[in-house]
C-alpha positions in Angstrom: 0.0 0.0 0.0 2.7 2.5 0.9 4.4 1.6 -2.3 1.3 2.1 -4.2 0.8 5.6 -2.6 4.2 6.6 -2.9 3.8 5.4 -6.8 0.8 7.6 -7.5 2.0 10.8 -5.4 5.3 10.9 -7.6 3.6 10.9 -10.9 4.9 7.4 -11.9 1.6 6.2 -13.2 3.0 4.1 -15.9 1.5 0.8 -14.4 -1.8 2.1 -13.8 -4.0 0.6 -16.2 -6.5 3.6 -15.5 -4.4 6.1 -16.3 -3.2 7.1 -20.2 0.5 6.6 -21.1 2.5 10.3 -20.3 3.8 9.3 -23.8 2.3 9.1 -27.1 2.6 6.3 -29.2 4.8 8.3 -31.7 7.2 9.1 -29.1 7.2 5.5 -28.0 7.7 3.7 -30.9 10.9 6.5 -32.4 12.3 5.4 -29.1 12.3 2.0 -29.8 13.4 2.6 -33.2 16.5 5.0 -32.2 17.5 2.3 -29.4 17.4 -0.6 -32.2 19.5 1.4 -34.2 22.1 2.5 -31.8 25.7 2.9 -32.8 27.7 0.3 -31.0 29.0 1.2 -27.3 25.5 3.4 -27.3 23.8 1.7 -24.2 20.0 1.9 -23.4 20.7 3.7 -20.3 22.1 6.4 -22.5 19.1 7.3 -25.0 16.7 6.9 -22.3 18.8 10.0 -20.3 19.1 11.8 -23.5 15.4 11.5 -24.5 14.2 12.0 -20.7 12.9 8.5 -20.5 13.4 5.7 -17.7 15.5 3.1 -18.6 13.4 0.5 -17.4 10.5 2.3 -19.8 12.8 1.9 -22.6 13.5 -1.7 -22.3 9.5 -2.4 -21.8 8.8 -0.3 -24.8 11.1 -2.5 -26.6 10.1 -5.6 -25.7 6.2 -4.6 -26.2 7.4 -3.5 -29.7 9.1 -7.4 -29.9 6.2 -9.0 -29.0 3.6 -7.1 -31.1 6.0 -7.3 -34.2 6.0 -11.3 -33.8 9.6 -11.5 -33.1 8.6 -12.6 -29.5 6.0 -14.7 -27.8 3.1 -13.2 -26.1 0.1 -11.9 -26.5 0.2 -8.6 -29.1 -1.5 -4.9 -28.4 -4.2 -5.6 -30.8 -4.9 -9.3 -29.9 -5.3 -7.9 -26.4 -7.8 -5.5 -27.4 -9.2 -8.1 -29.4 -10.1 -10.0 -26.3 -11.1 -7.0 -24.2 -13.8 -6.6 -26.8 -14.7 -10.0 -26.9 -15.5 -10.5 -23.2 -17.0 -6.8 -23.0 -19.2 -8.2 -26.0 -19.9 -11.3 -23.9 -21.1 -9.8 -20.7 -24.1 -7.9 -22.5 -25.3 -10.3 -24.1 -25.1 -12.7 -20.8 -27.0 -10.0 -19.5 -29.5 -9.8 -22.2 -30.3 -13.3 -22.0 -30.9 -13.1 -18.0 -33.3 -10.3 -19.3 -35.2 -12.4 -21.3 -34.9 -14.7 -19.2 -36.6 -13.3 -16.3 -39.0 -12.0 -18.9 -40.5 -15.1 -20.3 -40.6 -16.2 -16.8 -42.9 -13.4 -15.7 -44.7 -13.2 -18.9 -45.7 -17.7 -18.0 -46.6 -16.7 -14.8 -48.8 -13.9 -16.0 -50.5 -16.8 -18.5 -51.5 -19.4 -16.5 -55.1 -19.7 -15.3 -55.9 -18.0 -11.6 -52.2 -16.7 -11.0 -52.5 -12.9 -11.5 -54.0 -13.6 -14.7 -56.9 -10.9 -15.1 -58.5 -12.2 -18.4 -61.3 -14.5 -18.1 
């Protein structure tokens, strides 16, 4: 918890899935494309100081970039957001059918003779 706190009150909000990236996804990916291309004896650690970046940051934009390219395992961006989507789908229409459900349930009740039925 005090880590947490002491996470959010410095403005390092890159784990927080609530919260935008402070970086756009322009700026993300020329990093990752000037740290592939380094000159030799260039380290990580370097770029990231000269671009005003964490090195840590740098070395998960990289491998995000790896995995989403196919070079790596793991699940990509989009096939995340693919899946997001899918289960977001799923939910309303598990709660459609519970609609329905309760519906035709009321709607049997309401039909059969001398239960609340008010037709003769």
């Amino acid at each position: 918890m005090t880590s947490e706190l002491a996470r959010l009150e410095g403005g390092g909000l890159e784990g927080c899935w609530l919260c935008p990236s402070p970086y756009p996804s322009e700026f993300r990916d020329d990093v990752v494309r000037v740290a592939r291309n380094r000159e030799p004896g260039v380290t990580i650690e370097r770029i990231a100081k000269d671009l005003g970046v964490h090195p840590m940051t740098v070395q998960k934009w990289m491998r995000r970039a790896d995995i989403d390219e196919g070079a790596k395992p793991g699940q990509s961006r989009t096939e995340a957001a693919e899946i997001r989507d899918l289960r977001k789908g799923n939910r309303l229409l598990e709660q459609v059918n519970e609609v329905l459900r309760r519906a035709a349930a009321y709607l049997s009740q309401a039909n059969l003779p001398g239960k609340g039925s008010t037709r003769s």
